[in-house]
N, C-alpha and C positions, 0 to 999 in steps of 0.2 A: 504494500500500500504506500502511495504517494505520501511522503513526510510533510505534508502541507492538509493533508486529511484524516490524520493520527489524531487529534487535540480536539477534533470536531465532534459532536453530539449526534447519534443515528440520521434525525432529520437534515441536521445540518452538512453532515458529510454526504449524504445520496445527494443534495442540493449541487454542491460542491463538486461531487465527481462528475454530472452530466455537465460536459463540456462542450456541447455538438449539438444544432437544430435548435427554434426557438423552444426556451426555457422560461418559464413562470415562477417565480417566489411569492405565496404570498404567507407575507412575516409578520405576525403580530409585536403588539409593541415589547421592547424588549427581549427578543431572542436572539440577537444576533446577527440582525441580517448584514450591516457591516463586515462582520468578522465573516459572514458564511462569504459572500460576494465576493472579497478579499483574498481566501481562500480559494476559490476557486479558480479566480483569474491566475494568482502562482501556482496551483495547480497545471491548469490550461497550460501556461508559459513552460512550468518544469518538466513536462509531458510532453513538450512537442508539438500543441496542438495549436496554440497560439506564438503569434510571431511575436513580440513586446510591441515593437513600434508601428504594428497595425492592431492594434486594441487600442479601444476610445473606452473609457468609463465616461458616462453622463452623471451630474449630479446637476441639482437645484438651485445651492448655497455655494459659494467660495470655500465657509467654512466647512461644508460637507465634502468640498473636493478634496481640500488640505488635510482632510482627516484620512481621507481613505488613501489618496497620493502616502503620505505617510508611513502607515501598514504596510504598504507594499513594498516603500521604500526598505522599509525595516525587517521585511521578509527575502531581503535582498534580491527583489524584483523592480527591474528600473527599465526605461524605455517607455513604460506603458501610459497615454495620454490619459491624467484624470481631470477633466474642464467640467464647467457648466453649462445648459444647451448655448445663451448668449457665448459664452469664449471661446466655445469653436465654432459658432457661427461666426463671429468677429474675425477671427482667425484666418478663417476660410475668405472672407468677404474681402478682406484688407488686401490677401495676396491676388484672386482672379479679378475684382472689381475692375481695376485699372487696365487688366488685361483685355477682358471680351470687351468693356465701355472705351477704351481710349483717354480716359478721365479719372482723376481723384476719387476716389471714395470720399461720399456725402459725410459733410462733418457731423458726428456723434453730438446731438444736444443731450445734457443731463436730463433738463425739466422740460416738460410741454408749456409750459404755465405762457410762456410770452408767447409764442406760437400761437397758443389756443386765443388769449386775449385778442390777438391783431385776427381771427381768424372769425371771431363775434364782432370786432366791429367792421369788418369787411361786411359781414351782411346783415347789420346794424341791429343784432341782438345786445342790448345793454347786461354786464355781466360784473357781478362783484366778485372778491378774490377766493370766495367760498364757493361760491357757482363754477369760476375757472377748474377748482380743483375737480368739483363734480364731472364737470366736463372731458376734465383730461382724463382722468378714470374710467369714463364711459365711453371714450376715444379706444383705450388700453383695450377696452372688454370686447370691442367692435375687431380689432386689429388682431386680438390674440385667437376669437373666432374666425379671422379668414373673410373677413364682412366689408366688403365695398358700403359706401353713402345710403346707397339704395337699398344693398340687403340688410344692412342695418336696420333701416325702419321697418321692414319688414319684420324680421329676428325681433327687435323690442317690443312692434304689437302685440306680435304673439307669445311671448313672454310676462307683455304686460311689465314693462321694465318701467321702473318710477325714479327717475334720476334726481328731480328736485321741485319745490315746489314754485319757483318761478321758471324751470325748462322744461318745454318737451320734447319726445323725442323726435319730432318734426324739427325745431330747435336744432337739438343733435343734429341731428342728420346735417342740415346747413352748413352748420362750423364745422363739421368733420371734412366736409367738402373741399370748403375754404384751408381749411389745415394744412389738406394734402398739396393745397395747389400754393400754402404760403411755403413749406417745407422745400417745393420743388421751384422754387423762385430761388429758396436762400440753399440753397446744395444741401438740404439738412436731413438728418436723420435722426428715430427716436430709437427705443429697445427696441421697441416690435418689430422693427425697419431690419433692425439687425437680423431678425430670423427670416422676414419676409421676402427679400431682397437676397438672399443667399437660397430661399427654394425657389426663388423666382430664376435666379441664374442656373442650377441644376436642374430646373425644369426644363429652361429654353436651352441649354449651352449642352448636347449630350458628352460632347470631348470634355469639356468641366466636369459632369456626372461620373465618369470615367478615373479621371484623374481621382478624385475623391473615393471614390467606391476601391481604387487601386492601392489606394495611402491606409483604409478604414477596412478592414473585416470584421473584425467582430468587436459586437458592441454590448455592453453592459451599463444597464441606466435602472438609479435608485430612487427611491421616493416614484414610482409610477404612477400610482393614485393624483398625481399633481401636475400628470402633463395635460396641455393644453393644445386643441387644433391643429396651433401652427406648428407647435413642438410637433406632435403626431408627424404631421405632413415633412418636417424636416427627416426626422428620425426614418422612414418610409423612402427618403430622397438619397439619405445616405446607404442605407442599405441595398437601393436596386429591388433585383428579383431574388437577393440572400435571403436566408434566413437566420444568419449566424449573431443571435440575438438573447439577450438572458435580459427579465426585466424585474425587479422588486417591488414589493409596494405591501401596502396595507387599507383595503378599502374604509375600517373603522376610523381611518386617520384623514379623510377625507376632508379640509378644513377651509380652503380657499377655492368654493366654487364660485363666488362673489368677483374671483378675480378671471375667469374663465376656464380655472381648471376641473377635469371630470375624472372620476374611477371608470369613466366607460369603456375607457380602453384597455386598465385591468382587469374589470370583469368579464369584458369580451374579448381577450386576445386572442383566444382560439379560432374567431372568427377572423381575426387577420392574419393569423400567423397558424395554417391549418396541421396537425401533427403537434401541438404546443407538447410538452411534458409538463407537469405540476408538479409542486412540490408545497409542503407547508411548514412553516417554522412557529411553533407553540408552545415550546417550552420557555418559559419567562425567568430570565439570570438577573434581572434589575429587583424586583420589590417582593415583599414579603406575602406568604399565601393570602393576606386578612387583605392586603391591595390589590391583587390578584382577583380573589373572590369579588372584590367590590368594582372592579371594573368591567368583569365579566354579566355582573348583576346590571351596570349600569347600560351598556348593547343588548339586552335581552328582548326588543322589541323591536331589532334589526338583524335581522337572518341570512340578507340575500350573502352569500359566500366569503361570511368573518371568521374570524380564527377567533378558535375558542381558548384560553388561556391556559395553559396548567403552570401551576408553580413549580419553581427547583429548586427555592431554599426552603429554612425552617421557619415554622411559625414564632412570630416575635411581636411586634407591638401591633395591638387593637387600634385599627381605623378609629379616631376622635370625630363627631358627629356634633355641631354647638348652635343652638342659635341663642341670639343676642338681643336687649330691645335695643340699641340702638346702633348707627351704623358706626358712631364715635366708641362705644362700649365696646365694640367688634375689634378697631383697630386699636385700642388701649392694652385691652384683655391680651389679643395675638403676640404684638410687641412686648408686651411684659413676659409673655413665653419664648418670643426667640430668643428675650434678655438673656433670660434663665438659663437658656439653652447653651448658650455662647459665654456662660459665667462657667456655665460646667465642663467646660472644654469642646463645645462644639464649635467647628469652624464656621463663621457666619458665610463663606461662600459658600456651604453645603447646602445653605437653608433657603428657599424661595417663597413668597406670596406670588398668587398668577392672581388675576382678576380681569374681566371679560370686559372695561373699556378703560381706557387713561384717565379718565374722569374720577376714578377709584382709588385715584395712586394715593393722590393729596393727603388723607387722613391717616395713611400710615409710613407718607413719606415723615409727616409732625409727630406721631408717635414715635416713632424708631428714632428718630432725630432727636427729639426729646429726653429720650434713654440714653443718649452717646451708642445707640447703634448706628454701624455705616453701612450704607443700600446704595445700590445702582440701579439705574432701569434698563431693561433691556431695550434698546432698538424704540426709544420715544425720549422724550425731553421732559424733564422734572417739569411739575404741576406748573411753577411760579417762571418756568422758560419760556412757554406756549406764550404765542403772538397774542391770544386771544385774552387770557388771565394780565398781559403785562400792559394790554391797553383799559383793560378793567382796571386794574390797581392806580393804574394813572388817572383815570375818569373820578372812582370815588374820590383820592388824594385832592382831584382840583373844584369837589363837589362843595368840600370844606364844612362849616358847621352846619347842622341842620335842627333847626326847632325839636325838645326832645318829646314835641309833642306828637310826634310821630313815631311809630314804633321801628327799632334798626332797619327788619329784615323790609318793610316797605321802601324806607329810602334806599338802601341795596338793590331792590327790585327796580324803580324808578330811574337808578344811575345804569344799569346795565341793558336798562329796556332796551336805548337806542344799538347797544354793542349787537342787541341779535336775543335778548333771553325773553323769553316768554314764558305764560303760566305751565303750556303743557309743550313736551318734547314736541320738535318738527316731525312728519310725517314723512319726510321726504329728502334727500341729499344727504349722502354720508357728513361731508363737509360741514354741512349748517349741526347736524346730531351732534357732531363730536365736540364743536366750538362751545353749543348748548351745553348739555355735560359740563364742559368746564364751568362756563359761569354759573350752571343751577349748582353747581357744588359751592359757588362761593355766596350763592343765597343762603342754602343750605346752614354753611358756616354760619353766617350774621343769625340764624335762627336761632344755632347752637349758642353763639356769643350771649343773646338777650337772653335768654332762659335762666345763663348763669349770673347776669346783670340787667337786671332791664332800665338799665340806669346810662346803660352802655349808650357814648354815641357813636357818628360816622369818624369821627377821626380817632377815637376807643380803637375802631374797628379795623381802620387801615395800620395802626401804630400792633395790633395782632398780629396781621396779614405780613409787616414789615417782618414781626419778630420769628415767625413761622420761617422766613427766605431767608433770615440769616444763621435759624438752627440747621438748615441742611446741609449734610455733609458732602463732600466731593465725592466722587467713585473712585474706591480704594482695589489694589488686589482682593484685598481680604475684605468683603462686604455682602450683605444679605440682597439678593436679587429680587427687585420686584418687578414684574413683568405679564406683559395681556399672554394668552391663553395663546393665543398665533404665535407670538415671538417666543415661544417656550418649546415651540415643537422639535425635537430631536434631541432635546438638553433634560436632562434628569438631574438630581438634586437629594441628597438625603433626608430632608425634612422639607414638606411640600403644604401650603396653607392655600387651600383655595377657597375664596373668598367669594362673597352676594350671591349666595345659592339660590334665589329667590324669585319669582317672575317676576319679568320685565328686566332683570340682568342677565340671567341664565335660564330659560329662555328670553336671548334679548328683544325686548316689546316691540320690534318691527318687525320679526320675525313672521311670519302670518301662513305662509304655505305650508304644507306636509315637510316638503324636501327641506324648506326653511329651517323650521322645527330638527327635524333629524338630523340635519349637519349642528345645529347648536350643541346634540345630544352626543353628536362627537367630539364636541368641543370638552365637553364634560369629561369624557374618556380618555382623550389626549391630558388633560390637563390632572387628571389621578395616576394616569401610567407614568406621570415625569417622577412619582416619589418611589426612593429607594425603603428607607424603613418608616420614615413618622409620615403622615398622611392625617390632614385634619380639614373641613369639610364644614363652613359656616355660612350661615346665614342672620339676617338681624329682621326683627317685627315690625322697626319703624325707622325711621329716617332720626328722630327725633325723641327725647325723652315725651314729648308734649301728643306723640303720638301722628303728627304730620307727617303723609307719605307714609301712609300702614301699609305692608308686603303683608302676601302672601309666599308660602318656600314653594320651590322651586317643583316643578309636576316629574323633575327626573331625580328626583329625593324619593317619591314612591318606587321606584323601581329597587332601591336599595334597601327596601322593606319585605320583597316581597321571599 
């Protein structure tokens, strides 16, 4: 037996050994699929079956490819291409572009945002910087589907796609128009460009196809569940009529269909790729059987072809299950346990809060601050960073005194109204939700404040708000990670606090469709499988001691009951 599939686990070494013909993994969280995938391709290479410098590994994340590039390195396997689909498409684009066109490669913009801007008032849709955002993300969704102006509108009606509530997708359609043809004025390019533009060449260019297909045999690509259209169609481009393909994934981890990505192509590969082999990896090496249990409990009403979990370590700490009355009581109570935790010698990198919007950070960015614990957020900007919060704080500051004959959280309300905050969340635009969020959380606070003073005034309140921004700490090595449920995916953590178990956060309140609904419930799943041994699980009764904003828990709390 190959010394590359000696250390492997039954499932994981039959995985591993089929080197030949398309190949299916689907891995549950925490089994290995890293290590299986890894193995196998040193296998493949040390076998003879694989050439190094014609194997592509695909990953998602930079940091997913420098993980696994890594492993291989350290398995003393080198040659082997491990990119993301953008950096070999980039790759690829950069070298034939100039060749089949006779011309530079279209310069790479970071943001759509000015683009999109000059492309609304080309056809004289008036657009504010929250709308732009809407816009360029629904531009992303259009582009990552394979969606010209036209099919676009089409795809949205019958979608029913609700982008904002000053755009429609008539709107859309317009400025995306306009976009392509302001891009193709300034030589310019976005991401989607990058992959679009490189199947567009291997579609038209066959000597190009050739060449590529000549450089690339066999392919291995992780996280499956997360490709998207255009990826599909690339990945299909490089291949030819091959099939020399191995793909990964997990359909329970399903997380970013919002952004155009679908498991459809995991649960149907068979149907593109006829003769597939299966394989399953279920055996869970990350969390203890009591996390295990609880996350198997919590997919139990999604069947269509999930891996069911079994544990491999010993049983050790009881899932903690907590609800709180209030949301400040939540994050008071948690941080006084990471305290503990990190008095007792836990390293506070080990330890994470996930919570399902940035709006959430705030309360226990102030508690953990307050304790001299140090936090970082993952992949978002501290509460008091946000564009949004930092023009609020300036608005109340130049509000200055107000008769205390009004109560705080009303003058708070009145100074933010114009920023965008209203009584009930928007219905409509990522962009306007998120900003909301922010500022209802800084209502929220001034409620908190009067409860404990109702004596309290606006400049009480902004000289808090001050002292809050100057207790946060920097991001240290060694600091407690707080982090949305998305940006946690693939990172695991020994002590894992998931937090506003409640409806209308988890399921979040705009959630409305079945499919909606079910990816939320994966969210739930992803976000219990990141913890290795403590796992704790809260929700609060009210926003407020005074009972303002009463929750209900969460409708994927019963499943954990049953």
């Amino acid at each position: 037996m190959s010394a590359f599939l000696t250390d492997l686990d039954e499932q994981q070494r039959a995985a591993a050994a089929c080197v030949q013909g398309p190949v299916v993994i689907h891995a549950g969280a925490g089994t290995g699929k890293t290590r299986t995938i890894t193995h196998r391709i040193a296998h493949a290479v040390d076998s003879g079956v694989f050439e190094p410098a014609q194997t592509l590994a695909v990953t998602f994340t930079t940091r997913a490819a420098g993980e696994l590039r890594g492993r291989l390195a350290s398995m003393g396997i080198g040659a082997v291409q491990v990119r993301t689909f953008h950096s070999a498409a980039l790759r690829q684009l950069r070298y034939f572009y100039p060749t089949v066109f006779d011309k530079p490669i279209p310069r790479l913009v970071a943001s759509k945002s000015q683009f999109v801007s000059q492309a609304a008032q080309l056809v004289r849709i008036p657009v504010s910087r929250d709308v732009t955002r809407d816009l360029a993300s629904e531009i992303e969704w259009a582009k990552v589907n394979v969606l010209s102006p036209d099919h676009y509108l089409v795809a949205a009606k019958e979608q029913n796609r609700i982008v904002s509530a000053e755009i429609t997708v008539e709107s859309v359609a317009k400025v995306y128009e306009a976009y392509l043809r302001r891009m193709d004025d300034e030589n310019a390019m976005d991401f989607e460009d990058v992959l679009l533009l490189t199947s567009a060449i291997l579609n038209n260019f066959p000597d190009v196809a050739t060449q590529v297909r000549r450089q690339y045999r066999h392919f291995t690509v992780d996280e499956f569940q997360d490709v998207s259209p255009v990826q599909f169609e690339l990945l299909n481009l490089w291949l030819g009529d091959r099939n020399d393909i191995c793909v990964v994934g997990d359909p329970d981890q399903t997380i970013y269909s919002f952004t155009g990505s679908t498991s459809d192509y995991l649960r149907k590969f068979d149907q593109h790729f006829p003769g597939v082999q299966r394989f399953e990896l279920s055996t869970n090496y990350r969390s203890t059987p009591e996390i295990v249990a609880l996350a198997n409990s919590v997919m139990t009403s999604q069947k269509s072809q999930r891996v069911e979990l079994r544990a491999h370590r010993a049983s050790e700490n009881k899932v903690i299950r907590t609800s709180f009355d209030t949301d400040e009581k939540a994050a008071a109570e948690i941080a006084n346990d990471i305290a503990s935790r990190i008095s007792g010698g836990v390293a506070a990198r080990n330890i994470a809060i996930l919570i399902r919007t940035n709006a959430q950070s705030e309360l226990f960015e102030a508690a953990l601050s307050s304790r001299g614990v140090s936090y970082t957020l993952r992949d978002g900007e501290k509460f008091f960073d946000r564009q949004e919060v930092k023009q609020a704080v300036l608005s109340l500051r130049a509000a200055g005194q107000v008769p205390n004959d009004k109560p705080l959280s009303h003058v708070v309300r009145d100074v933010l109204s114009p920023l965008g905050w209203q009584a009930s969340e928007p219905q409509a635009g990522q962009t306007a939700r998120n900003a909301w969020e922010s500022l209802n959380a800084l209502v929220d606070l001034a409620i908190d404040v009067a409860l404990e003073n109702p004596a309290a005034t606006l400049p009480d309140f902004v000289s808090i708000l001050d002292a809050r921004h100057e207790l946060e700490h920097g991001p240290t090595a060694n600091a407690v990670t707080i982090a949305s449920i998305h940006s946690a995916k693939g990172l695991e953590w020994d002590s894992v606090y998931v937090v506003g178990l409640s409806e209308g956060l988890l399921p979040i309140s705009y959630a409305k469709t079945a499919e909606q609904i079910a990816e939320e419930q994966r969210l739930l799943y992803v976000a219990v499988t990141r913890a290795r041994d403590n796992l704790h699980l809260s929700w609060s009764r009210a926003r407020h001691t005074d009972a303002l904003g009463k929750r209900e828990p969460s409708r994927f709390l019963a499943h954990l009951d049953k």
